[in-house]
TIRO-2110 file (N, C-alpha, C; in Angstrom, 1 decimal):
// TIRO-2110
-96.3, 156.7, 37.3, N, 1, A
-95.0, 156.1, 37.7, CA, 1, A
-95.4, 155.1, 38.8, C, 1, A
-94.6, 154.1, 39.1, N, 2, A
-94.7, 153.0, 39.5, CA, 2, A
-93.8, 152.7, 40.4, C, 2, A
-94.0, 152.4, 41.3, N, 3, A
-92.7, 152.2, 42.7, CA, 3, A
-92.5, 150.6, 43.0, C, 3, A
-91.4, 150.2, 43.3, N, 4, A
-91.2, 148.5, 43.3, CA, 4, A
-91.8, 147.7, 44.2, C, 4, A
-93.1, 148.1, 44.8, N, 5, A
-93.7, 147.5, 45.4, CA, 5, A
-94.3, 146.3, 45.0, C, 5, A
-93.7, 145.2, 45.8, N, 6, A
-94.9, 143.7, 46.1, CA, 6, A
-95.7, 143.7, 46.6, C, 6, A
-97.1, 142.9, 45.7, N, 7, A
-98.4, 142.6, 46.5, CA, 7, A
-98.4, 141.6, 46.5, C, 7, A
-98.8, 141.1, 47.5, N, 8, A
-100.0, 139.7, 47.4, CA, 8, A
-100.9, 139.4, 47.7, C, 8, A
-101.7, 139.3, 46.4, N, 9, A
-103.2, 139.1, 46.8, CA, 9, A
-103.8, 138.2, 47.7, C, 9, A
-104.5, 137.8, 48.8, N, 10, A
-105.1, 136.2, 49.1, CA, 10, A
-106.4, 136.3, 49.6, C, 10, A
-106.7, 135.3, 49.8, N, 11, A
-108.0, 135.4, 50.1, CA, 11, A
-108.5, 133.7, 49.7, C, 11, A
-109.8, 133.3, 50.4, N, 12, A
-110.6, 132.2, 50.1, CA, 12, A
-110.6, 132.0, 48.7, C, 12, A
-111.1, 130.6, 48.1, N, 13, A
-111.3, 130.0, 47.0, CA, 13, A
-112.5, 130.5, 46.7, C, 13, A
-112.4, 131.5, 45.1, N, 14, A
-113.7, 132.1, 44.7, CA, 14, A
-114.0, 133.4, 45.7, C, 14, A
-112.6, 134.2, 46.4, N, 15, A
-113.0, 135.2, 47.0, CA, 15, A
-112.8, 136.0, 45.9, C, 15, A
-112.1, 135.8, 44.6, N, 16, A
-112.0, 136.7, 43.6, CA, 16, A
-110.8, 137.8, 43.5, C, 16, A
-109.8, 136.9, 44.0, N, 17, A
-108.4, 137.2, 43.7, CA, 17, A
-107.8, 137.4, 41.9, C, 17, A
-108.6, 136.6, 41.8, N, 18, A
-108.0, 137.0, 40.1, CA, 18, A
-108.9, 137.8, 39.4, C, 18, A
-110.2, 137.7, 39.7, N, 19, A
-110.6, 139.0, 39.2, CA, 19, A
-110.3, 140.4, 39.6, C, 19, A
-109.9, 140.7, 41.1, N, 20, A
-109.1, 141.9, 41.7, CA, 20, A
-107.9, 141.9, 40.6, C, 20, A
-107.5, 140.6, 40.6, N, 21, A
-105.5, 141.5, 39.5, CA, 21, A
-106.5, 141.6, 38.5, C, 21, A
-107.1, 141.2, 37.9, N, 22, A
-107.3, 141.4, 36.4, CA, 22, A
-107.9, 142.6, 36.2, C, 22, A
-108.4, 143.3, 37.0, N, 23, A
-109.0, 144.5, 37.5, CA, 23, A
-107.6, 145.7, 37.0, C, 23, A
-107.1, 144.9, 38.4, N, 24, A
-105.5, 146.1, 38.3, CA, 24, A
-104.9, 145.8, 37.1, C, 24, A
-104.7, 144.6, 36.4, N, 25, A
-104.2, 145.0, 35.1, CA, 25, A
-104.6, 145.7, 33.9, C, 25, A
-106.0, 145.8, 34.0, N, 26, A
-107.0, 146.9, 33.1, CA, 26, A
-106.6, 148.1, 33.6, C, 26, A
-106.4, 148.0, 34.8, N, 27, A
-106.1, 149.7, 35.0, CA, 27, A
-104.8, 150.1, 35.0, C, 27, A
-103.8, 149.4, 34.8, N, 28, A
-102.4, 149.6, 34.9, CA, 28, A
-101.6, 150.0, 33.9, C, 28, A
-102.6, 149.1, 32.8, N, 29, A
-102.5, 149.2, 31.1, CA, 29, A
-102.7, 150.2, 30.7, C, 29, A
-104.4, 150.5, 31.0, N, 30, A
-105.3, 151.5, 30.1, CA, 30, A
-104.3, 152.7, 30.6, C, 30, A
-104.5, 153.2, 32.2, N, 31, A
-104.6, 154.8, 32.4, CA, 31, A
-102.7, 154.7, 32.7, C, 31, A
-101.6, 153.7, 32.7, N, 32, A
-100.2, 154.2, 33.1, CA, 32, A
-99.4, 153.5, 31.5, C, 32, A
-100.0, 153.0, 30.7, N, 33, A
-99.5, 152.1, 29.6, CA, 33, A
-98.1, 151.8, 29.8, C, 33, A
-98.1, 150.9, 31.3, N, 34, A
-96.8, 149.8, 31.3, CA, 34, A
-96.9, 148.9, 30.5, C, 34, A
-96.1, 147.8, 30.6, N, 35, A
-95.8, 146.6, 30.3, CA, 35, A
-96.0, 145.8, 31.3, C, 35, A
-96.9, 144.8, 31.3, N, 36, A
-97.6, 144.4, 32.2, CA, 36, A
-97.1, 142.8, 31.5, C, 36, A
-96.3, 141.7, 32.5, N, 37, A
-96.2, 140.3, 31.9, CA, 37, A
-96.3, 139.1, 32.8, C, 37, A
-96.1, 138.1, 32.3, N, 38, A
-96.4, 137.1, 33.5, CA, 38, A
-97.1, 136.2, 33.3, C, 38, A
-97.9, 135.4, 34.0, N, 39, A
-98.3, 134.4, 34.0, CA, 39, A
-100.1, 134.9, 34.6, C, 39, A
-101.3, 133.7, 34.4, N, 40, A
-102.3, 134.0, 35.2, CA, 40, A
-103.1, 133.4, 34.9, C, 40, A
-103.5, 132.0, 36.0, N, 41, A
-104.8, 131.3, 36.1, CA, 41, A
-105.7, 131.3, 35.5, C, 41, A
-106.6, 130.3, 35.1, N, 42, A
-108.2, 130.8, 34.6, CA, 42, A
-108.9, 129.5, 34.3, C, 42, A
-109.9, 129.7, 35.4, N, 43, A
-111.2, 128.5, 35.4, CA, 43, A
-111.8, 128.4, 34.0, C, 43, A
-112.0, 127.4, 33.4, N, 44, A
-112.7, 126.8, 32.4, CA, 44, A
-114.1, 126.7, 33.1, C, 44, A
-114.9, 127.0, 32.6, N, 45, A
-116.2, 126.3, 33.5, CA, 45, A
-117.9, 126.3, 32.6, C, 45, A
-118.2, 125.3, 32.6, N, 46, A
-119.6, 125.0, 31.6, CA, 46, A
-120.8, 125.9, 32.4, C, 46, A
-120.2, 126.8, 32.9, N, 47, A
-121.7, 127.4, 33.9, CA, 47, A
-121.9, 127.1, 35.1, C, 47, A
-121.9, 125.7, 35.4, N, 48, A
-122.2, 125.6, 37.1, CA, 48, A
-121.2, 124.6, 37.5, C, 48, A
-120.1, 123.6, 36.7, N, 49, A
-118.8, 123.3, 37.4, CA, 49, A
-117.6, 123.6, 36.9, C, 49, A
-116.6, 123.5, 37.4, N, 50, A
-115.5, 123.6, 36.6, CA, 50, A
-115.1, 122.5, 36.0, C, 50, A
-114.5, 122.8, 34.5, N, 51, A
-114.0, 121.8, 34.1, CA, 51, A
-112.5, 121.6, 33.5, C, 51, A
-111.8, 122.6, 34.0, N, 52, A
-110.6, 123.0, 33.5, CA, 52, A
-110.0, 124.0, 33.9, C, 52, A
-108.5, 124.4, 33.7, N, 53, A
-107.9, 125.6, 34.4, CA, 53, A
-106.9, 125.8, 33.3, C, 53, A
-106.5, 126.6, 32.8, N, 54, A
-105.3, 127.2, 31.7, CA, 54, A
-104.8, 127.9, 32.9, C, 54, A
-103.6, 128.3, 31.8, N, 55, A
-102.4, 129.3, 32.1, CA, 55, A
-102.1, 129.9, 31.2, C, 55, A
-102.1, 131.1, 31.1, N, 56, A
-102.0, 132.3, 29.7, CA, 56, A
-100.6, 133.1, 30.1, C, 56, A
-100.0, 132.5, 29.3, N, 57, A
-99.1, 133.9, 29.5, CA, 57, A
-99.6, 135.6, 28.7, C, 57, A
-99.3, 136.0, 30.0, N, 58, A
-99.4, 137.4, 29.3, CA, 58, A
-99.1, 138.5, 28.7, C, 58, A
-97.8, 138.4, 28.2, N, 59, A
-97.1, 138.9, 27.1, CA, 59, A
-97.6, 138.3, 25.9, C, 59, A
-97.6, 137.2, 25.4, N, 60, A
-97.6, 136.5, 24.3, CA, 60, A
-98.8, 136.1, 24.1, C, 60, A
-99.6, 135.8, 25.2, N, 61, A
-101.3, 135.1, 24.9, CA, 61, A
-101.4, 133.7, 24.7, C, 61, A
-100.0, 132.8, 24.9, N, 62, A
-99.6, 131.5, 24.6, CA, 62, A
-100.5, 131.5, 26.0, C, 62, A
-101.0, 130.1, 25.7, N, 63, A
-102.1, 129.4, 27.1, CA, 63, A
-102.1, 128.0, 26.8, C, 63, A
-102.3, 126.9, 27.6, N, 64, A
-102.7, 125.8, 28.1, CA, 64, A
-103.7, 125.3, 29.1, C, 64, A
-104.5, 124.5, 28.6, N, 65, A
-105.0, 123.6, 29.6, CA, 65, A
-104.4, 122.7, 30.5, C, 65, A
-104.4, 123.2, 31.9, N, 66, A
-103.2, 122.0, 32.5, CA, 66, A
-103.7, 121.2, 33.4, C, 66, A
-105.4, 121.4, 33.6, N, 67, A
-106.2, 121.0, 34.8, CA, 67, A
-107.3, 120.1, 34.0, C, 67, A
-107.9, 119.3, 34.0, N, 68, A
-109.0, 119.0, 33.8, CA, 68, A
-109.7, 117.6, 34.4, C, 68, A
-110.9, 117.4, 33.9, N, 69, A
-111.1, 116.0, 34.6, CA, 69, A
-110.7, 114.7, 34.2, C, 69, A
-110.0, 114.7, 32.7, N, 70, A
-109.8, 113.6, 32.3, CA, 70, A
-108.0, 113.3, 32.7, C, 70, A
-107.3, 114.4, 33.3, N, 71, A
-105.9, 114.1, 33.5, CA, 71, A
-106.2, 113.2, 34.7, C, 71, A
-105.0, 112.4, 35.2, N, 72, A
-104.9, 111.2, 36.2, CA, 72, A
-103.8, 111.9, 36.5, C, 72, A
-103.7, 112.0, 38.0, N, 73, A
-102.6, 112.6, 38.5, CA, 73, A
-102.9, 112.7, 40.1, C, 73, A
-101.9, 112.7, 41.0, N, 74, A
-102.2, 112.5, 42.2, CA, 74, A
-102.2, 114.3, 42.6, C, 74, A
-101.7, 115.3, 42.2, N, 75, A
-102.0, 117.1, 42.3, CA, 75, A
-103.3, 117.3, 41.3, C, 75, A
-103.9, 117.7, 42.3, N, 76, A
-105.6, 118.4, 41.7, CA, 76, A
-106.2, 119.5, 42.0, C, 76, A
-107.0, 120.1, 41.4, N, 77, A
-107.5, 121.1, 42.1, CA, 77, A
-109.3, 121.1, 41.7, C, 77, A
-109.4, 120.7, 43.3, N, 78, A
-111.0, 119.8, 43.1, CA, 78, A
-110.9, 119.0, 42.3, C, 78, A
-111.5, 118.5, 41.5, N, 79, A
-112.0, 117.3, 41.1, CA, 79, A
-111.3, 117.1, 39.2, C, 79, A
-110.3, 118.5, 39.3, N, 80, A
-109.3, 118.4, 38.2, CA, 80, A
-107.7, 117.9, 38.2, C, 80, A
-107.5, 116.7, 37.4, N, 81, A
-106.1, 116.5, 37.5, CA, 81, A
-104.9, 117.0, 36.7, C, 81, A
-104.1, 117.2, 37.8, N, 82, A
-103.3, 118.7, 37.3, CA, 82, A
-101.9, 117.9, 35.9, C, 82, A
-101.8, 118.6, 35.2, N, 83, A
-100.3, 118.0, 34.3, CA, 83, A
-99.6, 119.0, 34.3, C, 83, A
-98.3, 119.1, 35.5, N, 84, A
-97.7, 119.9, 35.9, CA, 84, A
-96.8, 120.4, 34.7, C, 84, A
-96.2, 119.6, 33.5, N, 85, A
-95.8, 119.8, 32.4, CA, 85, A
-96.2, 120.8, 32.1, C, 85, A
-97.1, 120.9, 31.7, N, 86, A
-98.2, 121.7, 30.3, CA, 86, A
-98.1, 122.7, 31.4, C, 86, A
-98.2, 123.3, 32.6, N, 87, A
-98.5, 124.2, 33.8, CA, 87, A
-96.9, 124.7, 33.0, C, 87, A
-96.0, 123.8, 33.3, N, 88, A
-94.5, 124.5, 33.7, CA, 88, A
-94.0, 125.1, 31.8, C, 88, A
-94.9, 124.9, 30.9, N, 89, A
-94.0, 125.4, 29.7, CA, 89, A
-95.1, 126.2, 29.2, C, 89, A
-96.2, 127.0, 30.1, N, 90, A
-96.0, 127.9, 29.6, CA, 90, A
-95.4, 129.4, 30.9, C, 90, A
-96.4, 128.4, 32.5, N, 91, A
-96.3, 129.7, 33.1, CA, 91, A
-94.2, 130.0, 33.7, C, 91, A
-93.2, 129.0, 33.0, N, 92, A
-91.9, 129.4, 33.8, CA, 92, A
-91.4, 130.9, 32.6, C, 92, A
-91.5, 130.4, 31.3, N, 93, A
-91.0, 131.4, 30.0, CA, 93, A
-91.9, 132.8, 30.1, C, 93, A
-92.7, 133.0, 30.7, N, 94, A
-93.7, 133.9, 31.0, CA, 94, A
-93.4, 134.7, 32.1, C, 94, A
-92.7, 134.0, 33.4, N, 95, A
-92.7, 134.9, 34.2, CA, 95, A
-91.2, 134.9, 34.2, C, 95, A
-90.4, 134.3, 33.7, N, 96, A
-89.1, 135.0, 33.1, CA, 96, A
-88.8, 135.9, 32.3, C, 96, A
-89.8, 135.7, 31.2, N, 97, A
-90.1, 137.1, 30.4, CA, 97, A
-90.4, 138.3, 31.1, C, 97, A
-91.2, 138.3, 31.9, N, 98, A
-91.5, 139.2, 32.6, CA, 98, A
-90.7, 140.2, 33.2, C, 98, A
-89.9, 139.2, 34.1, N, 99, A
-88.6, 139.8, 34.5, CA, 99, A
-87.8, 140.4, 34.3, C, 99, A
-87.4, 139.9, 32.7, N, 100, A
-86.3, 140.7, 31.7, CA, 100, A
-87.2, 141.5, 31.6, C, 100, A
-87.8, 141.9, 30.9, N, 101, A
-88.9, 142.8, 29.8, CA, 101, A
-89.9, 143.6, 30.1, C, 101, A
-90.7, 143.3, 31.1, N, 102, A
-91.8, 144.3, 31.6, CA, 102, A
-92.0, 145.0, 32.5, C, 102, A
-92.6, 146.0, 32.7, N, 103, A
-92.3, 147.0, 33.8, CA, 103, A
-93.3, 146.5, 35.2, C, 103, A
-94.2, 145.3, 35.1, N, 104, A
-94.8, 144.7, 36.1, CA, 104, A
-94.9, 143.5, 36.0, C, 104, A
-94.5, 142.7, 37.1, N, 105, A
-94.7, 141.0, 36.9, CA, 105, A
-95.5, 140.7, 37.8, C, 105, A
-96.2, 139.7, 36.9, N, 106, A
-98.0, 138.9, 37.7, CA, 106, A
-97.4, 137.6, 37.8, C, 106, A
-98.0, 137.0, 38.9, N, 107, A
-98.2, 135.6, 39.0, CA, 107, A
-98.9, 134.8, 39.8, C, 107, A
-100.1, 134.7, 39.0, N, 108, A
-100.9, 133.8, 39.4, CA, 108, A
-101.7, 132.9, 39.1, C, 108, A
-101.4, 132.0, 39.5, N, 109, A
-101.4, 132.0, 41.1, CA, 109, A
-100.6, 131.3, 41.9, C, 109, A
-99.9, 131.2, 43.1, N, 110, A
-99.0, 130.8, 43.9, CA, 110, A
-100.0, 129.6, 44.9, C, 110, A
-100.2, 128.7, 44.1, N, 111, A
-101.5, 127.9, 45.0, CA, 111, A
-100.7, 126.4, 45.3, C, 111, A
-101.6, 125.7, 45.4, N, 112, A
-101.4, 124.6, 46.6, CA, 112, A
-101.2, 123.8, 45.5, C, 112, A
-101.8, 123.8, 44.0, N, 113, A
-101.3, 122.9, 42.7, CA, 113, A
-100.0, 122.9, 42.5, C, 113, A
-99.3, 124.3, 41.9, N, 114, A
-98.7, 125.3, 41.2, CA, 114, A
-97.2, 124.8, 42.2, C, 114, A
-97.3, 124.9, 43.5, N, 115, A
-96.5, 124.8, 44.2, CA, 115, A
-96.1, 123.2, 44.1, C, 115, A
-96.3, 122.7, 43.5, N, 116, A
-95.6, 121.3, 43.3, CA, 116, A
-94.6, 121.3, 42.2, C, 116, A
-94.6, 122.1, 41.5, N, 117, A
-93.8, 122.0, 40.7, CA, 117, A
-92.5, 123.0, 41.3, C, 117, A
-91.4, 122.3, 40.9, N, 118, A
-90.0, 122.6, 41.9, CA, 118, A
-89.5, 124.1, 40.8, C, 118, A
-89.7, 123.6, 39.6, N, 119, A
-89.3, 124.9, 38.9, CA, 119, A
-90.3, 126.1, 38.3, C, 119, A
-91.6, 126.2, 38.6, N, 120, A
-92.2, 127.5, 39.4, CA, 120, A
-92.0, 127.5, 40.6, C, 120, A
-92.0, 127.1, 41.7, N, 121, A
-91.1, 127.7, 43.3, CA, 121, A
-89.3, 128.4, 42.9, C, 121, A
-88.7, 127.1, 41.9, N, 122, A
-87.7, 128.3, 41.4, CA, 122, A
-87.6, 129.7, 40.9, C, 122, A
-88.7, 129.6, 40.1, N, 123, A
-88.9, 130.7, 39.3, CA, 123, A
-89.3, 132.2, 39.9, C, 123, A
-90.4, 131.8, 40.9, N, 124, A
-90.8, 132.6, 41.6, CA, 124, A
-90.0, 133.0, 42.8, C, 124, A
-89.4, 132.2, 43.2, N, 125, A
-88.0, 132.7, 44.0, CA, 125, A
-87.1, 134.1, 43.1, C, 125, A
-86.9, 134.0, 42.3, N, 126, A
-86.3, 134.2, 41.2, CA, 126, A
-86.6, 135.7, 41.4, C, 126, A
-87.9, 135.5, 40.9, N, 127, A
-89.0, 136.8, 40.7, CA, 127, A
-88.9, 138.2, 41.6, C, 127, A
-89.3, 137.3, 42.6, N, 128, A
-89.2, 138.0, 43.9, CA, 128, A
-87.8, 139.3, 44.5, C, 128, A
-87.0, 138.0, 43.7, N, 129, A
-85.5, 139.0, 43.9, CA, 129, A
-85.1, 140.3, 42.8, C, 129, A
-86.3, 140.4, 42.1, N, 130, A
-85.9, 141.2, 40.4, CA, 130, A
-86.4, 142.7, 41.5, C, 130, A
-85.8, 143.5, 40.8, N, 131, A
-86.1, 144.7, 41.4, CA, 131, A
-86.9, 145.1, 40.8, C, 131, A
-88.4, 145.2, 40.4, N, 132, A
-89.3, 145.2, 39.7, CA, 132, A
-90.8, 145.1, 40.6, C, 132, A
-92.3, 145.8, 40.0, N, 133, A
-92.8, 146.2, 41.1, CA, 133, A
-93.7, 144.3, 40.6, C, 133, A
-94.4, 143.7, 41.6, N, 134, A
-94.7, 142.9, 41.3, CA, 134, A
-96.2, 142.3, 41.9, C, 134, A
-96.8, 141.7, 41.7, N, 135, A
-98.5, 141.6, 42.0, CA, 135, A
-98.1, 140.1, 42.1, C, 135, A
-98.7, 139.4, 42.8, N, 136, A
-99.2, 137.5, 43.3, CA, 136, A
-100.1, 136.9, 43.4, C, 136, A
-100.7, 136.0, 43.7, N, 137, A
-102.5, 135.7, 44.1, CA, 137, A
-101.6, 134.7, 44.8, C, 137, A
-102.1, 134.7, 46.0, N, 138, A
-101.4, 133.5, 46.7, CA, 138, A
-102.2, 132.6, 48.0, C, 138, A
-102.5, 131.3, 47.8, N, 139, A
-103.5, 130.6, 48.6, CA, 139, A
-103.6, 130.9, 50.2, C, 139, A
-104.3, 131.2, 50.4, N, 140, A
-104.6, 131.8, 51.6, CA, 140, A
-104.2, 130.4, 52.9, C, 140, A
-104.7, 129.5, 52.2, N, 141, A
-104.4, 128.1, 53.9, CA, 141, A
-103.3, 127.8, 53.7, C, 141, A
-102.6, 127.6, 52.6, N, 142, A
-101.5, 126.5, 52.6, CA, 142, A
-100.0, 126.8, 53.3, C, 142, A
-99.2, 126.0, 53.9, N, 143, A
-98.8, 125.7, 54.7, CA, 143, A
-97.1, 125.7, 54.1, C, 143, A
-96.9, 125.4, 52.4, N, 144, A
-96.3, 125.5, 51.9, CA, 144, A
-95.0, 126.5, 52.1, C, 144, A
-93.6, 126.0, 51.9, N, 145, A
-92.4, 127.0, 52.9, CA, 145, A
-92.5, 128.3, 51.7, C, 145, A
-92.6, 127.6, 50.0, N, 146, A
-92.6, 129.3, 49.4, CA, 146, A
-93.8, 130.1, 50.0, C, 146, A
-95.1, 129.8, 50.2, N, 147, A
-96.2, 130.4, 50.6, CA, 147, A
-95.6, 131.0, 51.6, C, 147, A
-95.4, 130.4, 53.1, N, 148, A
-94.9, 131.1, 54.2, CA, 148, A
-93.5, 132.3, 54.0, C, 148, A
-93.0, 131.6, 53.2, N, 149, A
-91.1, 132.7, 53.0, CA, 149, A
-91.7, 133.7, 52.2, C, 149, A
-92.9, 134.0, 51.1, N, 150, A
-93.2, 135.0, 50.9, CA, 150, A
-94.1, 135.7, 51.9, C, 150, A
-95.2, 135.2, 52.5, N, 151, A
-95.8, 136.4, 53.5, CA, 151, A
-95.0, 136.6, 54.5, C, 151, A
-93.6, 136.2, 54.8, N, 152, A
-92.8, 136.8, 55.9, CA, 152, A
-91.7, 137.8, 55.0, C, 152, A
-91.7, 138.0, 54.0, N, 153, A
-91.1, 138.9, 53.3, CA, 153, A
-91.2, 140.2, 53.4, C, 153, A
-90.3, 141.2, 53.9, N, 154, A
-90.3, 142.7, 54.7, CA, 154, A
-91.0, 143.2, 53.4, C, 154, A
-90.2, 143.1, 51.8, N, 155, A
-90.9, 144.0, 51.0, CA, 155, A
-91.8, 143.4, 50.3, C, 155, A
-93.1, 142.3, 51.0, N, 156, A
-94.5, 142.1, 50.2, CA, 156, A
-95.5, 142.9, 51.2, C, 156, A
-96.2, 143.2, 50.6, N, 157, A
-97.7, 143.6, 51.1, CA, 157, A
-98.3, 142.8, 50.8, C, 157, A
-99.2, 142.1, 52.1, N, 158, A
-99.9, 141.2, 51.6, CA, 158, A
-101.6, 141.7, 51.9, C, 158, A
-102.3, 141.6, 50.6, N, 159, A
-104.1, 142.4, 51.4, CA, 159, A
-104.7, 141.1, 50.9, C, 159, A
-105.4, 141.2, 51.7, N, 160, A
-106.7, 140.1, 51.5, CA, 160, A
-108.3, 140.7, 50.9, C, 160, A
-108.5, 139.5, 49.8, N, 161, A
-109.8, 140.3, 49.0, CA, 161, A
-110.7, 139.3, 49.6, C, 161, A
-111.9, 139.9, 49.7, N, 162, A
-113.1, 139.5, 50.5, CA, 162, A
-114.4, 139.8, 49.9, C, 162, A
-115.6, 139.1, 49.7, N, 163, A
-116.3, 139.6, 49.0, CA, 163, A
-116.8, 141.2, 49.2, C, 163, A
-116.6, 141.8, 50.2, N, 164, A
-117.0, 143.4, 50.9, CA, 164, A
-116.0, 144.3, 49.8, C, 164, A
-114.8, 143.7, 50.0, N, 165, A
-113.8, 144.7, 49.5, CA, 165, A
-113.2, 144.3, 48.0, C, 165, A
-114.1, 143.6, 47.7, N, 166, A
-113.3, 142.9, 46.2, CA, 166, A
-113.4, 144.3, 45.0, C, 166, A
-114.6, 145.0, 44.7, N, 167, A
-114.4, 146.0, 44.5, CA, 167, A
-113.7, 147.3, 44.3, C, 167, A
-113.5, 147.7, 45.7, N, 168, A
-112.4, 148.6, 46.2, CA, 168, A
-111.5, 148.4, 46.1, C, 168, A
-110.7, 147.1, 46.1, N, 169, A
-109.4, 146.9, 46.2, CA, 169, A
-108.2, 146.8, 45.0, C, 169, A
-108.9, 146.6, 43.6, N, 170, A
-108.0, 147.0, 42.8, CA, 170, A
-107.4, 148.4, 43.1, C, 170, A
-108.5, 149.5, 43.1, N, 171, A
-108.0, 150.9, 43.4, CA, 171, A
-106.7, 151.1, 44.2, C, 171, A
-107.1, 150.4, 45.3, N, 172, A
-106.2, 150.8, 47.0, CA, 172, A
-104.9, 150.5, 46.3, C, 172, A
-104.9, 149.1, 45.3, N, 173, A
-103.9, 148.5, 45.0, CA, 173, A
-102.9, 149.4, 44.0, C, 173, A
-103.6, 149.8, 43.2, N, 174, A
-102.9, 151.3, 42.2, CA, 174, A
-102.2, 152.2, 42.6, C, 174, A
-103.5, 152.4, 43.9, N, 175, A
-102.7, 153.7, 45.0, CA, 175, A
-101.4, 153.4, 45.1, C, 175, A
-101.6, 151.8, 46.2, N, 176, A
-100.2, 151.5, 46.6, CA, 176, A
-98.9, 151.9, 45.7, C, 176, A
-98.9, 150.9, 44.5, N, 177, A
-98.2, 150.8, 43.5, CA, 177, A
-97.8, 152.4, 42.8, C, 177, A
-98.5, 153.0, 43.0, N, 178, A
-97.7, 154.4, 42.4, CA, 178, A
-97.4, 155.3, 43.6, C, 178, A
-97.3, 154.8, 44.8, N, 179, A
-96.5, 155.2, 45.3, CA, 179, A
-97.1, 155.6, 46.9, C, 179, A
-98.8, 155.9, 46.6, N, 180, A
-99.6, 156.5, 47.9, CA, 180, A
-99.4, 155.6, 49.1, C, 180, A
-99.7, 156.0, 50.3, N, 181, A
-99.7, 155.1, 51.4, CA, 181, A
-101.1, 154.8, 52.0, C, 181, A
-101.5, 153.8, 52.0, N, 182, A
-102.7, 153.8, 52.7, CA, 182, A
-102.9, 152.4, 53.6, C, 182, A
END
């Protein structure tokens, strides 16, 4: 069982925020068999740079490339230019699916790209208000008012993954979520 608890994950670039949720959603799946939906990041990369970023929804397995080096665009992430379109049709129908339909909503990531788009900040506004238990990856520097209105929010927990605790912390995070206090 599952209690309506919000997380948010944060932490540095490549502290391994999305490997922690993807962690907790192997375990959320396998050992509680919710419904697990949403949205969720993922580096493209040839080995030693990146060269791309998708967005998979995770109900459906629909994905896009919305980052790479050949877009022109003034939102990037590093040395990829972002096409907020192709970002916003798959990850908005994803995390509204979510909301209606699954018993846990992901989204991530809440970053410094993502956040230019006016209808994922709606969305995730949105989110936030569903009574439903919910997981985030959210940029640890940015300055952004959804970034700030969510870590001042009474019901988020926000933990920070680190490379020490990146291991450990899916677990803690389960704990939380079914209900333990720690």
């Amino acid at each position: 069982m599952v209690n309506n608890i919000k997380i948010g994950i944060t932490g540095l670039p490549g502290s391994g925020k999305t490997f922690t949720l993807k962690r907790v959603i192997d375990m959320l799946t396998n050992e509680e068999e919710l419904t697990v939906g949403g949205m969720i990041d993922e580096k493209i990369t040839d080995g030693r740079h990146d060269i791309g970023v998708k967005v998979r929804n995770l109900l459906t397995g629909d994905e896009v490339v919305f980052a790479n080096p050949e877009t022109e665009s003034k939102i990037t992430i590093g040395n990829l230019g972002v096409d907020l379109s192709l970002f916003e049709s798959v990850a908005i129908d994803a995390i509204r699916s979510a909301c209606e339909t699954c018993d846990i909503i992901i989204i991530d990531e809440v970053g410094k790209a993502e956040v230019e788009s006016q209808a994922f900040v709606d969305v995730v506004k949105e989110a936030l208000d569903v009574d439903k238990p919910m997981i985030l990856t959210l940029h640890k520097k940015s300055r952004n008012p959804l970034l700030q209105d969510i870590r001042r929010r009474d019901d988020v927990r926000i933990l920070e993954v680190t490379p020490t605790n990146r291991n450990i912390l899916p677990y803690k995070i389960v704990k939380l979520m079914s209900g333990e206090n720690i």
